[in-house]
Structures are given as C-alpha cells and as structure tokens.
LUMZAMAR-564644 format. One record per residue: residue in one letter; chain; x, y, z of N, C-alpha, C, O in turn; residue number from 1. Coordinates in steps of 0.2 Angstrom, whole numbers, plus 2048, in hexadecimal, padded with zeros to 3 digits. Each point is the difference from the previous one (the first is absolute). Example, Ala and Ser with C-alpha at 12.3 -4.5 7.8 and 13.67 -1.06 7.14 Angstrom:
REM LUMZAMAR-564644
<residu=a; chaine=A; n.u=842; n.v=7E4; n.w=827; ca.u=7FC; ca.v=806; ca.w=800; c.u=804; c.v=806; c.w=800; o.u=805; o.v=7FF; o.w=803; num=1>
<residu=s; chaine=A; n.u=7F9; n.v=806; n.w=7F9; ca.u=804; ca.v=806; ca.w=801; c.u=7FC; c.v=805; c.w=803; o.u=803; o.v=806; o.w=801; num=2>
//
This chain:
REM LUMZAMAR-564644
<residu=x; chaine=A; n.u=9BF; n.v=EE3; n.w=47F; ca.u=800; ca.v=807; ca.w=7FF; c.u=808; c.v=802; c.w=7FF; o.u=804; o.v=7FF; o.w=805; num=1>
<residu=x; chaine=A; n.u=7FD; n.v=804; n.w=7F6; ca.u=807; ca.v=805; ca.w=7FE; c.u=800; c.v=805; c.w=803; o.u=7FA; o.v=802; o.w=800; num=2>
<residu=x; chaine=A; n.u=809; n.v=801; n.w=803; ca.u=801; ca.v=808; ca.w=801; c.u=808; c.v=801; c.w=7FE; o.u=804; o.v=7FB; o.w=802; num=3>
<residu=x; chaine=A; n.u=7FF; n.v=80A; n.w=7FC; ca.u=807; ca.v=804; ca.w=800; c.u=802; c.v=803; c.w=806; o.u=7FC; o.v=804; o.w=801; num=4>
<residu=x; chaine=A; n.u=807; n.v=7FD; n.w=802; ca.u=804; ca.v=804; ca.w=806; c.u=809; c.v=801; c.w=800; o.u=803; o.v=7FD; o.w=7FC; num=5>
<residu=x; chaine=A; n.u=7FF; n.v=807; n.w=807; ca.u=807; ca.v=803; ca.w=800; c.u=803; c.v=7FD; c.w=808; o.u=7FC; o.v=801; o.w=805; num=6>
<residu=x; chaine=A; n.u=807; n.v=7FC; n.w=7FC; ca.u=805; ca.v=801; ca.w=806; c.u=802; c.v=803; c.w=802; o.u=805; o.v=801; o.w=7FE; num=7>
<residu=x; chaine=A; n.u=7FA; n.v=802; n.w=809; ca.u=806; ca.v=807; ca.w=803; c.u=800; c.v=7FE; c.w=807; o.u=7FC; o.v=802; o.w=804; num=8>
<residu=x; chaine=A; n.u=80A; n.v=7F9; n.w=7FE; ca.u=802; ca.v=801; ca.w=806; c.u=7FD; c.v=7F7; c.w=801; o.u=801; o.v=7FA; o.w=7FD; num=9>
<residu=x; chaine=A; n.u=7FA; n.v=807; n.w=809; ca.u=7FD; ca.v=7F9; ca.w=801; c.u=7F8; c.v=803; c.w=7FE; o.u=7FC; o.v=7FC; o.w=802; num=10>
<residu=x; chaine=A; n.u=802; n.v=808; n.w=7FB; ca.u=7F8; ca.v=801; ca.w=7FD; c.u=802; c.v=7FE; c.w=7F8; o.u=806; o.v=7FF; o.w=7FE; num=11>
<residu=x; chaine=A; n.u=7F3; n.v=801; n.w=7FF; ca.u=7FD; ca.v=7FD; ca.w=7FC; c.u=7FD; c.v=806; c.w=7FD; o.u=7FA; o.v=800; o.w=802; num=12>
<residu=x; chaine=A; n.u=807; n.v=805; n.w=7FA; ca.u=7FA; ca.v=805; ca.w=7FE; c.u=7FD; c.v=7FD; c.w=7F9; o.u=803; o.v=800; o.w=7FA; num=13>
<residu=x; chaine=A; n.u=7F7; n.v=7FF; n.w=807; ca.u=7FC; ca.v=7FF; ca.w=7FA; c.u=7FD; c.v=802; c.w=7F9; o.u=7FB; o.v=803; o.w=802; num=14>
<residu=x; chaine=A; n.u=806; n.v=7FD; n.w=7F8; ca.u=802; ca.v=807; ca.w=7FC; c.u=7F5; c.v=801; c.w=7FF; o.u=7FE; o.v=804; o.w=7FC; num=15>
<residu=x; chaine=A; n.u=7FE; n.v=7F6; n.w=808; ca.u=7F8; ca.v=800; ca.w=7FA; c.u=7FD; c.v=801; c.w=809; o.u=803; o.v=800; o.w=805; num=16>
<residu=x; chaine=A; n.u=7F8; n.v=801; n.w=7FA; ca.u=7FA; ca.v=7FF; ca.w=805; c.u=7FD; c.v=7F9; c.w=802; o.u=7FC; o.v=7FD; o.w=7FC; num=17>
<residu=x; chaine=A; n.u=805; n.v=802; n.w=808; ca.u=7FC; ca.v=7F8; ca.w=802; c.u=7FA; c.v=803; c.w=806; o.u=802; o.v=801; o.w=806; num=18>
<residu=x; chaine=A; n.u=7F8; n.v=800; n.w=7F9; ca.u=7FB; ca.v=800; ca.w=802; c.u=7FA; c.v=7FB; c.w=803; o.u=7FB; o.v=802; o.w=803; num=19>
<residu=x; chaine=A; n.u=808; n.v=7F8; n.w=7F9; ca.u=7FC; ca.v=7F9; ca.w=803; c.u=804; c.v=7FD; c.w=808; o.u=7FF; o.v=7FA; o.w=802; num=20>
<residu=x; chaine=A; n.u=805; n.v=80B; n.w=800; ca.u=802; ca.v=7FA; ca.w=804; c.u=802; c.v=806; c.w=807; o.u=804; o.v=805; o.w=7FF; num=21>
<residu=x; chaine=A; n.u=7F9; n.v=7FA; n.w=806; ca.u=7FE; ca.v=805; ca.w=806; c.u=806; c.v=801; c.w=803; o.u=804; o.v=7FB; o.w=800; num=22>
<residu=x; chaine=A; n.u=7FD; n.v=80C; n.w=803; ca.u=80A; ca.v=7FF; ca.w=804; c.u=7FE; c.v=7FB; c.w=805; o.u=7FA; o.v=7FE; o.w=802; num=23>
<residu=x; chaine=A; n.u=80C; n.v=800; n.w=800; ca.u=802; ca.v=7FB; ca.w=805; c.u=7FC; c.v=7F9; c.w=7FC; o.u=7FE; o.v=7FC; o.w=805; num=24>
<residu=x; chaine=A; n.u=801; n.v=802; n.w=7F8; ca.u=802; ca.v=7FA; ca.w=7FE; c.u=807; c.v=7FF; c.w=7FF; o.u=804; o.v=804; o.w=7FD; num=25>
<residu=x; chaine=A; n.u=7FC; n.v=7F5; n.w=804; ca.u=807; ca.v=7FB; ca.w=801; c.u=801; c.v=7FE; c.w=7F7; o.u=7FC; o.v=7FC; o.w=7FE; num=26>
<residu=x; chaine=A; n.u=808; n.v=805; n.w=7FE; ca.u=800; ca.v=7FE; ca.w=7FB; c.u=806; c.v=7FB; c.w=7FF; o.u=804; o.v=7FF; o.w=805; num=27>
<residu=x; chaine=A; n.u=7FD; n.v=7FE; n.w=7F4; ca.u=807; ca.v=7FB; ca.w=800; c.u=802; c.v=804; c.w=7F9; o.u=7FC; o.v=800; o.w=7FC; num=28>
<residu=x; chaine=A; n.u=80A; n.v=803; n.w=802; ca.u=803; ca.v=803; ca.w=7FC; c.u=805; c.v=7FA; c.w=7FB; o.u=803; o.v=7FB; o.w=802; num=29>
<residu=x; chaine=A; n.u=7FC; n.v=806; n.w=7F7; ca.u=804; ca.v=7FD; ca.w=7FE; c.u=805; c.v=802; c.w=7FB; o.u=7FE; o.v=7FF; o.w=7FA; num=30>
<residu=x; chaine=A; n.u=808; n.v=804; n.w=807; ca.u=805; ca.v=804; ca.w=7FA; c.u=802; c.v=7FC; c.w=7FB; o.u=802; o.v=7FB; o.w=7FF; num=31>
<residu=x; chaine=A; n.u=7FC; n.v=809; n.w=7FE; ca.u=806; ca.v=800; ca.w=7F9; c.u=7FF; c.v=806; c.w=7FC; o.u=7FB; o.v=803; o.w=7FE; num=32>
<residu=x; chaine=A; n.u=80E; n.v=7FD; n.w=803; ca.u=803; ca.v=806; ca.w=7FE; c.u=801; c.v=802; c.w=7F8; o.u=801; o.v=7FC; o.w=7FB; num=33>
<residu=x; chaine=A; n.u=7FF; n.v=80B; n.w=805; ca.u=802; ca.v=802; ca.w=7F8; c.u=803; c.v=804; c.w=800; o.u=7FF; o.v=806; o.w=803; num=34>
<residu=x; chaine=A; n.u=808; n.v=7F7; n.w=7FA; ca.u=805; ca.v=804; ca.w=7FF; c.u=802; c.v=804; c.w=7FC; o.u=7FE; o.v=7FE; o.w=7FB; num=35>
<residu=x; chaine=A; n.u=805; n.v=808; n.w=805; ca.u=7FF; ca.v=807; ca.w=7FC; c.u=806; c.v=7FE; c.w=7FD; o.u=804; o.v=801; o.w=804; num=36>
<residu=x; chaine=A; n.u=7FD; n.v=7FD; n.w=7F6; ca.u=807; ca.v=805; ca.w=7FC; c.u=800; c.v=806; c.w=802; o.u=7FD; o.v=805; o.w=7FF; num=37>
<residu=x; chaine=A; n.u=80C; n.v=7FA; n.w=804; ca.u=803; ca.v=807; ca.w=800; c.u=807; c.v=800; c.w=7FF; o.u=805; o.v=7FC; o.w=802; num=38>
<residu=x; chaine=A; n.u=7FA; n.v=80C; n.w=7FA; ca.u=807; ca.v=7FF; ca.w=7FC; c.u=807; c.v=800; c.w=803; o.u=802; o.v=805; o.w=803; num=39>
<residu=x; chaine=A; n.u=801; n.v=7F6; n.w=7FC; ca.u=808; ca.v=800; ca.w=802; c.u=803; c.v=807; c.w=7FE; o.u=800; o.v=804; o.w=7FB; num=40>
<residu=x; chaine=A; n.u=804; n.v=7FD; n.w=80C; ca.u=803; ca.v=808; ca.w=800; c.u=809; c.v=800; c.w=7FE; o.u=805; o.v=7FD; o.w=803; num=41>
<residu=x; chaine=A; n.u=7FB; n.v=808; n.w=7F7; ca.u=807; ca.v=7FF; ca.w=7FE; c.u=803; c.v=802; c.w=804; o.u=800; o.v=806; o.w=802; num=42>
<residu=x; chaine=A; n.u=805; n.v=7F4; n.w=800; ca.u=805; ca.v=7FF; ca.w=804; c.u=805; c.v=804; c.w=800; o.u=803; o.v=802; o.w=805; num=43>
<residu=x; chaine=A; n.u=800; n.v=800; n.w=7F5; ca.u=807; ca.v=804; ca.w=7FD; c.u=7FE; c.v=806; c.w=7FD; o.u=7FE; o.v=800; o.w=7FA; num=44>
<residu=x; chaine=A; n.u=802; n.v=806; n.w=80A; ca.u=7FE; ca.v=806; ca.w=7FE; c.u=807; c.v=803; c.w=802; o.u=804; o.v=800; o.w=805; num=45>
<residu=x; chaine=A; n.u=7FD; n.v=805; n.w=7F5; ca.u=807; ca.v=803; ca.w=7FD; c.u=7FD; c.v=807; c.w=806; o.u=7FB; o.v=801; o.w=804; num=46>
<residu=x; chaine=A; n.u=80C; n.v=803; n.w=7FB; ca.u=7FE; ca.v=804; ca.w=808; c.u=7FB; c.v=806; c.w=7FB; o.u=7FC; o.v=803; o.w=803; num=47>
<residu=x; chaine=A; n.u=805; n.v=7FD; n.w=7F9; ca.u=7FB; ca.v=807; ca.w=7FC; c.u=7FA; c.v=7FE; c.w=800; o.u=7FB; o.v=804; o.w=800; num=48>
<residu=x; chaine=A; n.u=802; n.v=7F5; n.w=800; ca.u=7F9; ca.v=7FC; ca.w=801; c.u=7FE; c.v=802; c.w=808; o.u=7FB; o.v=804; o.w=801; num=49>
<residu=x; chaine=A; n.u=80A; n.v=7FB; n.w=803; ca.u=7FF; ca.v=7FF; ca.w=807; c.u=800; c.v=808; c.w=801; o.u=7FA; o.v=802; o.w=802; num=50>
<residu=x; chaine=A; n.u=809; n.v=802; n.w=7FE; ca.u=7FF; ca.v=807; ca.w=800; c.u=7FB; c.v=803; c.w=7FF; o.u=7FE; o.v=805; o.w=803; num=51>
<residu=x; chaine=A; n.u=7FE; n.v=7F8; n.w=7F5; ca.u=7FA; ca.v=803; ca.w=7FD; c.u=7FB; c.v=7FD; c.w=804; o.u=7FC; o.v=804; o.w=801; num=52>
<residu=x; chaine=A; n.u=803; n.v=7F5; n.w=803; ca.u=7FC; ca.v=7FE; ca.w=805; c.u=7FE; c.v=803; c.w=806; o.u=7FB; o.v=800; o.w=804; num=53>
<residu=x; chaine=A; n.u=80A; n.v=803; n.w=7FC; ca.u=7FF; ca.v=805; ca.w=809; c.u=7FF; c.v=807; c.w=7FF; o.u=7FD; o.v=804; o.w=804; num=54>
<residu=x; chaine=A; n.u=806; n.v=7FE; n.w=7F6; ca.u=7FE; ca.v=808; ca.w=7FF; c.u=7F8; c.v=800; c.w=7FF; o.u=7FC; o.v=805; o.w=802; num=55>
<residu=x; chaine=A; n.u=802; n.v=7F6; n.w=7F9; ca.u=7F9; ca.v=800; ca.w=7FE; c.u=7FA; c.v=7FE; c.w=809; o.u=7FB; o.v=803; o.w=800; num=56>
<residu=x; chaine=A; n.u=807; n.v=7F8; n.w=805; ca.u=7FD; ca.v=800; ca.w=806; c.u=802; c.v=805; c.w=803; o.u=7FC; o.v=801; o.w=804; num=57>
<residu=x; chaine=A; n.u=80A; n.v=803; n.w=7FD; ca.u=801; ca.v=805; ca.w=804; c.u=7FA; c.v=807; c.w=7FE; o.u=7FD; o.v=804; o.w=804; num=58>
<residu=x; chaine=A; n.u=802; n.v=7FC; n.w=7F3; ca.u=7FB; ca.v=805; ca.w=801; c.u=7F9; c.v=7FF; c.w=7FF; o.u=7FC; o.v=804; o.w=7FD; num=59>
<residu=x; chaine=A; n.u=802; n.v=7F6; n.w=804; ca.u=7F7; ca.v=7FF; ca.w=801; c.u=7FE; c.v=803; c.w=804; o.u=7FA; o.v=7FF; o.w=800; num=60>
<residu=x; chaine=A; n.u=809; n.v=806; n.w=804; ca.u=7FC; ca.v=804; ca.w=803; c.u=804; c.v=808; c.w=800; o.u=7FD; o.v=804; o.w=803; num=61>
<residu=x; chaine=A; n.u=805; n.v=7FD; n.w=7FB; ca.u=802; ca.v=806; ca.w=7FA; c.u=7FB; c.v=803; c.w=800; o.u=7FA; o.v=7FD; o.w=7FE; num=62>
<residu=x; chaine=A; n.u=805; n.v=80B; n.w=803; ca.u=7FC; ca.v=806; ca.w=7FF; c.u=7F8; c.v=7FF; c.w=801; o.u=7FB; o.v=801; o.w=7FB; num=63>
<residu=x; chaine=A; n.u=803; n.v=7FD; n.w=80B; ca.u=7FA; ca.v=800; ca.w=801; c.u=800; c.v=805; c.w=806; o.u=802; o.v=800; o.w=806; num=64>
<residu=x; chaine=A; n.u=7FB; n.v=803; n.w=7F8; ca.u=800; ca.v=805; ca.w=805; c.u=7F9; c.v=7FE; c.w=808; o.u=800; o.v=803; o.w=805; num=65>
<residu=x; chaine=A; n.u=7FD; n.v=7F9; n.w=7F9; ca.u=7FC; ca.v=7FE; ca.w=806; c.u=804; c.v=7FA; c.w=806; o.u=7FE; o.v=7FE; o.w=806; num=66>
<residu=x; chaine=A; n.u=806; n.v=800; n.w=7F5; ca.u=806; ca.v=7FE; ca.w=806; c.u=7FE; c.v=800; c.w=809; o.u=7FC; o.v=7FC; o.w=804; num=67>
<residu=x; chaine=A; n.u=807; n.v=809; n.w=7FC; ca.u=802; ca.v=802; ca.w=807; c.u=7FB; c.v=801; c.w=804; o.u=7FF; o.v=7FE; o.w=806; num=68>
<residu=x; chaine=A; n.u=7FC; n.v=804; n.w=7F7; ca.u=7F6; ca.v=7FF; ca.w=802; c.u=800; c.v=7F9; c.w=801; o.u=7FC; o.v=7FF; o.w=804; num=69>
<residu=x; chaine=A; n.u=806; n.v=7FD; n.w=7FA; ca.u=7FD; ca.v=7FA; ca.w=7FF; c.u=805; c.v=7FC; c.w=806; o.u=7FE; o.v=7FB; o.w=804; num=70>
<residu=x; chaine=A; n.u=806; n.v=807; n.w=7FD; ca.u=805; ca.v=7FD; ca.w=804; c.u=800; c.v=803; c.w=806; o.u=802; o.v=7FD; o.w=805; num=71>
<residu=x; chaine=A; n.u=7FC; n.v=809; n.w=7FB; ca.u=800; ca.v=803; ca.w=808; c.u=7F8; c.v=7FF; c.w=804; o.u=7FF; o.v=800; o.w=806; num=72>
<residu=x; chaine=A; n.u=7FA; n.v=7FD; n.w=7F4; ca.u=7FC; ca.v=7FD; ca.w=804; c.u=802; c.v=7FB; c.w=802; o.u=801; o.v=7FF; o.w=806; num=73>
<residu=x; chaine=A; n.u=802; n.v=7FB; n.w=7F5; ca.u=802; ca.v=7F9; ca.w=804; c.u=804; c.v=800; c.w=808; o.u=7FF; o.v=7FC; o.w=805; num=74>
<residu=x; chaine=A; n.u=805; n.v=80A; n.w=7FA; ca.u=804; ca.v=801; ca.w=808; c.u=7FC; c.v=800; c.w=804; o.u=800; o.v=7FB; o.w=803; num=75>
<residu=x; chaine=A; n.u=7FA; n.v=80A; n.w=7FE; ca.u=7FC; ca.v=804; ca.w=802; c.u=7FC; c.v=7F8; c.w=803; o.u=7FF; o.v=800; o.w=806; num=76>
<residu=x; chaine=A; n.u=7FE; n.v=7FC; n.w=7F5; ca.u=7FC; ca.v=7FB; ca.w=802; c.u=803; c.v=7FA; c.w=805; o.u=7FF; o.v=7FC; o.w=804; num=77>
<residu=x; chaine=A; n.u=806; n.v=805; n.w=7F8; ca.u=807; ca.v=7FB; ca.w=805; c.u=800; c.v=800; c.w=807; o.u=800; o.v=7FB; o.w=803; num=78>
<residu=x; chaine=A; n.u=7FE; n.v=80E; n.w=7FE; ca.u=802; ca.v=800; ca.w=808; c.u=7F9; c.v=803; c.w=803; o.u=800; o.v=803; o.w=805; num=79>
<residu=x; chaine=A; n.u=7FB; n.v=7FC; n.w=7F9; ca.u=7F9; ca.v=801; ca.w=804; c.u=7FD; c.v=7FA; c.w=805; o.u=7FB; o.v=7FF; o.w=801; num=80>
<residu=x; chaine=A; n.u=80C; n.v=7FC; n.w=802; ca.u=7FD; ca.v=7FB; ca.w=804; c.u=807; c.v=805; c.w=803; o.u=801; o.v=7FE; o.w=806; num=81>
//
C-alpha cells in the first residue's frame, strides 16, 4: 500500500484515508521522497527591484477595514487563559 503524506516536525500527516488498518497498530514505513522544483531566487536585485518588493509586502494589508476586528479578537483570545 502507497499512501502520500507531508512532514512537519517528527509526525507524518497523510494526505488519503486508510481505513483498513485500526489505530494503534504498529506499522513499518518506508520513504521515498519527491522533490519539488523550486525556483532559484534572484540573487542581484537593483535597489528599485528590492524597494518595489517591500512596498508591494508592506501593503498586502492596506485598506481593509476589518483589520482591527480581526486582530483585537486574536488579543482577546490570546488572554482568556
């Protein structure tokens, strides 16, 4: 049996359902990995590249007005322990 899974940490999340095989059995794993092309990042950016990178992540959050809503619940849930 194949199945697919992701790595995080020391678990194993599996991306399919395996329902022939009850929890707490003992199984034997055997990897092989597949690796993802990923693109090489340009190393030598001119300061007008590198400035248009930061102005562009500085306003992905630009003019949303539910913001503050959103961020004074996360406080809010933060500190109820």
């Amino acid at each position: 049996m194949k199945v697919r899974g992701i790595k995080r940490g020391q678990n194993i999340e599996l991306l399919e359902q395996i329902n022939n095989i009850p929890d707490g059995t003992e199984i034997i794993i055997d990897l092989e990995f597949i690796e993802k092309q990923i693109p090489k990042p340009k190393l030598h950016l001119t300061e007008e590249e590198r400035l248009a990178k930061l102005n562009n992540l500085f306003g992905t959050w630009k003019n949303q007005p539910d913001l503050t809503e959103i961020f004074a619940e996360i406080d809010q849930q933060r500190h109820t322990y």
